[in-house]
C-alpha positions as CSV (number, residue, x, y, z in Angstrom):
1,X,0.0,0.0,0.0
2,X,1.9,3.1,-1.1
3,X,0.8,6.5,0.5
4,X,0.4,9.9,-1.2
5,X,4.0,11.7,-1.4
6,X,3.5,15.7,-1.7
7,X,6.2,18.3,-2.0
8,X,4.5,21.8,-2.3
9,X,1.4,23.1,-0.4
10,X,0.0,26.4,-0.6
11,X,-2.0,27.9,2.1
12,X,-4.7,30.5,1.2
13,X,-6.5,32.9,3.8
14,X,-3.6,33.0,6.2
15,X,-3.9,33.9,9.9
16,X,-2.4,32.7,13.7
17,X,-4.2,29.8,13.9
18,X,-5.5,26.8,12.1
19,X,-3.3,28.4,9.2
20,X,-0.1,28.6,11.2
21,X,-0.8,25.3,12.4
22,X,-0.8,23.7,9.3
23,X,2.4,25.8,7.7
24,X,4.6,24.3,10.8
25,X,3.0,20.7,10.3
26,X,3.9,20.6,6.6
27,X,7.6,22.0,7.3
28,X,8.3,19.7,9.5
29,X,6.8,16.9,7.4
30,X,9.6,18.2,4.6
31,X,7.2,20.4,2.4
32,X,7.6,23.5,1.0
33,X,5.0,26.1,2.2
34,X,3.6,29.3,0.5
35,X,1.1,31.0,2.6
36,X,-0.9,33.6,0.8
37,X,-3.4,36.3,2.6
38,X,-4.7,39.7,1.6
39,X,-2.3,41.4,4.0
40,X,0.7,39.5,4.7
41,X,3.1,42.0,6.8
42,X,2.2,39.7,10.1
43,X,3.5,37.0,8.9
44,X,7.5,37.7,8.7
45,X,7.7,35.5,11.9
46,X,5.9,32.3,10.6
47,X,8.1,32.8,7.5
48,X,11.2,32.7,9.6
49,X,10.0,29.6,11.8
50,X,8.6,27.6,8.6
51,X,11.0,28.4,5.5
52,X,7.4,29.8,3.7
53,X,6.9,32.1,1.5
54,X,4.4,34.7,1.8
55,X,2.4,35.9,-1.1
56,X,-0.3,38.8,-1.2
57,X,-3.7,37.8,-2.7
58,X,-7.1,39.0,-2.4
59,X,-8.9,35.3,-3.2
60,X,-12.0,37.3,-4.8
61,X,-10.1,38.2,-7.3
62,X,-9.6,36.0,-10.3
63,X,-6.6,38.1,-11.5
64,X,-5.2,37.6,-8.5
65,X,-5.2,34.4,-7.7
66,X,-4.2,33.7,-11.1
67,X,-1.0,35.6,-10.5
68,X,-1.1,34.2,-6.9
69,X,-0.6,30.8,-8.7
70,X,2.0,31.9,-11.3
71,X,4.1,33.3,-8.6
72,X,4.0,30.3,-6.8
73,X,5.1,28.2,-9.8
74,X,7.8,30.6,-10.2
75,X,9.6,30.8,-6.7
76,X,8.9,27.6,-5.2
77,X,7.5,24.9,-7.7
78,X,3.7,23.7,-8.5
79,X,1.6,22.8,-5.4
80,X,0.0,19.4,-4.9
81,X,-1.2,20.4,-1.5
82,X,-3.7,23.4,-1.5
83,X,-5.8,24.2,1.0
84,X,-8.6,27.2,1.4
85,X,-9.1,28.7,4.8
86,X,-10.4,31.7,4.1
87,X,-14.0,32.8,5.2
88,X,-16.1,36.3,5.6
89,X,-18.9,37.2,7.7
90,X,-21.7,39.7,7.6
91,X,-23.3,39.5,11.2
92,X,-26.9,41.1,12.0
93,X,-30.6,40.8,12.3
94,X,-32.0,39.4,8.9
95,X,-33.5,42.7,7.4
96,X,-30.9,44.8,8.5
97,X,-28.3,43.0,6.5
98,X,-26.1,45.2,3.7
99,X,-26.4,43.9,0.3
100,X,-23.0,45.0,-0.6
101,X,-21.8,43.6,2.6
102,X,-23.2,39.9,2.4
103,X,-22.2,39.7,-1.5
104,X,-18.8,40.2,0.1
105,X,-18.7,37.6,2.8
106,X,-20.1,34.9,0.2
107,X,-17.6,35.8,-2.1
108,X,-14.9,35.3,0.6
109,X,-16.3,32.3,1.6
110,X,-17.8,30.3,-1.5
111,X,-16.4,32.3,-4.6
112,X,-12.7,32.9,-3.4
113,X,-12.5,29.0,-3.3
114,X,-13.7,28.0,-6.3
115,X,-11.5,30.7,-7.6
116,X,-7.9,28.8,-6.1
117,X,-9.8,25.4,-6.4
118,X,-10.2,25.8,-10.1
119,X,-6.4,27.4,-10.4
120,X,-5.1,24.2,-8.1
121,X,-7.0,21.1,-10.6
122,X,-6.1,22.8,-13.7
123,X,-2.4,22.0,-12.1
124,X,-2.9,18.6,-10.8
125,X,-4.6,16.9,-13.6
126,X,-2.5,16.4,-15.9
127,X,-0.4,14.4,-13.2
128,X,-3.5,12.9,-11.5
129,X,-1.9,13.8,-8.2
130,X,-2.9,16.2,-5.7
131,X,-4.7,17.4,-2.8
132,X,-7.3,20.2,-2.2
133,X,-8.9,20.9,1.2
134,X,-11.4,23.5,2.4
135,X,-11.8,24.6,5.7
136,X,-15.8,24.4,6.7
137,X,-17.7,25.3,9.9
138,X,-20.3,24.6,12.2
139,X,-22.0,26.9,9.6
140,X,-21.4,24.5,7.1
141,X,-24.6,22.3,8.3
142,X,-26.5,24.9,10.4
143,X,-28.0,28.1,9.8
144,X,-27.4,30.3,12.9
145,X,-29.8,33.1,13.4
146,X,-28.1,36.5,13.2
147,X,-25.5,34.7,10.5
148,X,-27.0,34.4,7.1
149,X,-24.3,35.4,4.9
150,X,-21.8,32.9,6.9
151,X,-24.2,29.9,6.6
152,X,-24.9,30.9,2.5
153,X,-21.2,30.9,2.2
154,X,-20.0,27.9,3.9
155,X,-23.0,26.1,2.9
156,X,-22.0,27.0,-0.9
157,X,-18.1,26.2,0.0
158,X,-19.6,22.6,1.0
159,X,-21.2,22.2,-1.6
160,X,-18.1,22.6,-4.0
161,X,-16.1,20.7,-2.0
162,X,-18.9,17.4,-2.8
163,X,-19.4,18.6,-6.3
164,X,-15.7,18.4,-6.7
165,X,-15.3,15.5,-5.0
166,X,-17.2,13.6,-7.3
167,X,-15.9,14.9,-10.3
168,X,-12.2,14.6,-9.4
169,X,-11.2,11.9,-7.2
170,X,-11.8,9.5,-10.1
171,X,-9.0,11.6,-12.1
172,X,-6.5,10.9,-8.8
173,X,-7.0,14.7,-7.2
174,X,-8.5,13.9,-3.2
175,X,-10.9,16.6,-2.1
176,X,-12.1,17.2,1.5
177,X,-13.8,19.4,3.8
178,X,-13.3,19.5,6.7
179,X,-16.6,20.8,9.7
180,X,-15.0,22.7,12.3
181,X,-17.6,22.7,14.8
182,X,-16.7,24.6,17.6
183,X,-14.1,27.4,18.9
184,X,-10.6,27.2,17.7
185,X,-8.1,27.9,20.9
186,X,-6.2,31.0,20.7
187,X,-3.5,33.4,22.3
188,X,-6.8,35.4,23.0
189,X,-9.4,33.0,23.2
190,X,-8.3,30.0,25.6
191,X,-11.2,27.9,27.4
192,X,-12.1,27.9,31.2
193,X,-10.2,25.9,33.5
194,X,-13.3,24.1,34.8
195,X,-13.7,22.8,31.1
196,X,-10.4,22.1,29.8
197,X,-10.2,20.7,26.1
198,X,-13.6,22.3,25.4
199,X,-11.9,24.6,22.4
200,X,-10.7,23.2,19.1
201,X,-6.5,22.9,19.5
202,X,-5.4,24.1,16.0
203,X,-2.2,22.0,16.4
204,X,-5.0,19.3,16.6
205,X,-6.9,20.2,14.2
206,X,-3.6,19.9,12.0
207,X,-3.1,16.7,12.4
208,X,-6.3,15.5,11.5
209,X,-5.8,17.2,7.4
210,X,-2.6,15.5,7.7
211,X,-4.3,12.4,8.7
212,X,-6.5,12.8,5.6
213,X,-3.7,13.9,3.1
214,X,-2.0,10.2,3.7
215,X,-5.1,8.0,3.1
216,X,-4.3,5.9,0.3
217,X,-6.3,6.2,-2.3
218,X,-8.6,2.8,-1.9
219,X,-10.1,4.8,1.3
220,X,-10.5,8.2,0.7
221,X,-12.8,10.1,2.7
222,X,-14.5,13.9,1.3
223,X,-15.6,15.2,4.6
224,X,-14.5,15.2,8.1
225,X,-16.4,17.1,11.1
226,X,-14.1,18.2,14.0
227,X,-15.6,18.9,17.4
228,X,-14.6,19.1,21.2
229,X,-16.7,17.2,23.3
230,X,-18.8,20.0,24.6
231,X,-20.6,20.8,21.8
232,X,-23.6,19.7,20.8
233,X,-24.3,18.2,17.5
């Protein structure tokens, strides 16, 4: 039974956590890392730590991420690993929702990864090797009140993720998405003593998309949901 063997992953909506955590998980694992965000000047030190690169992209952007992708070819080789992180939110009451302002978020959220999804298979066909993975939430599956725009985007983002799925695993590229149901654990955002483990560990988290990216290919799974045990589900 041979495993998958990947050499290049690219990293799109960067931030401290889950992000971060994946970026030190593939170093160490012997993969080159480009992280790309729409601001990148926080990000010198998890350059340093990691060997990445850091590459300025606004994922809404088809120019963009187009260029995103050439540059990435350029400096550091084409990625088999590519995973979308990225998400926007539009919080409120119902009818006093922005337009302008939910069109955003569900670009962020559903648009921006089709956008680097479609880049990333274009890449990987012709080899028939290659791994994308999107990062999902607990708005994935439920509609929260208050959070429309979140739920239309992560429910679209889902849906990609299984309409790609289908379409691409028989051509040797592995999709997944992965639920993230609950609170990710934080510098800022740490969980009570009383209730330890009841926040998502990112270094955790990590290690189950690593778990995923080494399934051979005779048992491939599309979607895993992530929890602590506190929440409800």
């Amino acid at each position: 039974m041979e495993l998958p063997k990947y050499k290049i992953a690219l990293i799109v909506g960067v931030g401290e956590g889950l992000s971060a955590s994946l970026a030190r998980l593939f170093a160490r694992e012997g993969i080159k890392v480009a992280l790309a965000a729409r601001k990148i000047e926080k990000l010198g030190a998890l350059c340093t730590e990691t060997g990445a690169r850091a590459f300025a992209c606004n994922a809404t952007e088809v120019e963009e991420v187009e260029r995103l992708f050439g540059m990435v070819e350029r400096e550091i080789g084409t990625p088999d690993i590519v995973v979308y992180n990225a998400s926007g939110r539009a919080r409120g009451a119902f009818t006093d929702l922005v337009p302008a302002d939910v069109a955003q978020a569900i670009a962020v959220s559903a648009f921006g990864g089709f956008l680097v999804a479609q880049q990333a298979a274009t890449r990987m066909l012709p080899n028939k090797h290659g791994a994308i993975l999107f990062t999902g939430a607990s708005a994935s599956v439920k509609g929260y009140a208050q959070s429309a725009p979140f739920a239309m985007g992560k429910f679209a983002l889902r849906g990609l993720a299984q309409s790609m799925a289908r379409e691409l695993s028989p051509q040797g590229i592995h999709v997944a998405h992965f639920v993230i149901d609950g609170g990710i654990r934080s510098a800022a955002r740490s969980e009570p003593t009383d209730r330890p483990d009841s926040m998502l560990d990112p270094d955790a988290i990590a290690l189950s998309y690593w778990s995923v990216l080494q399934q051979p290919r005779s048992a491939w799974t599309w979607e895993v949901e992530l929890r602590p045990w506190v929440e409800k589900f």
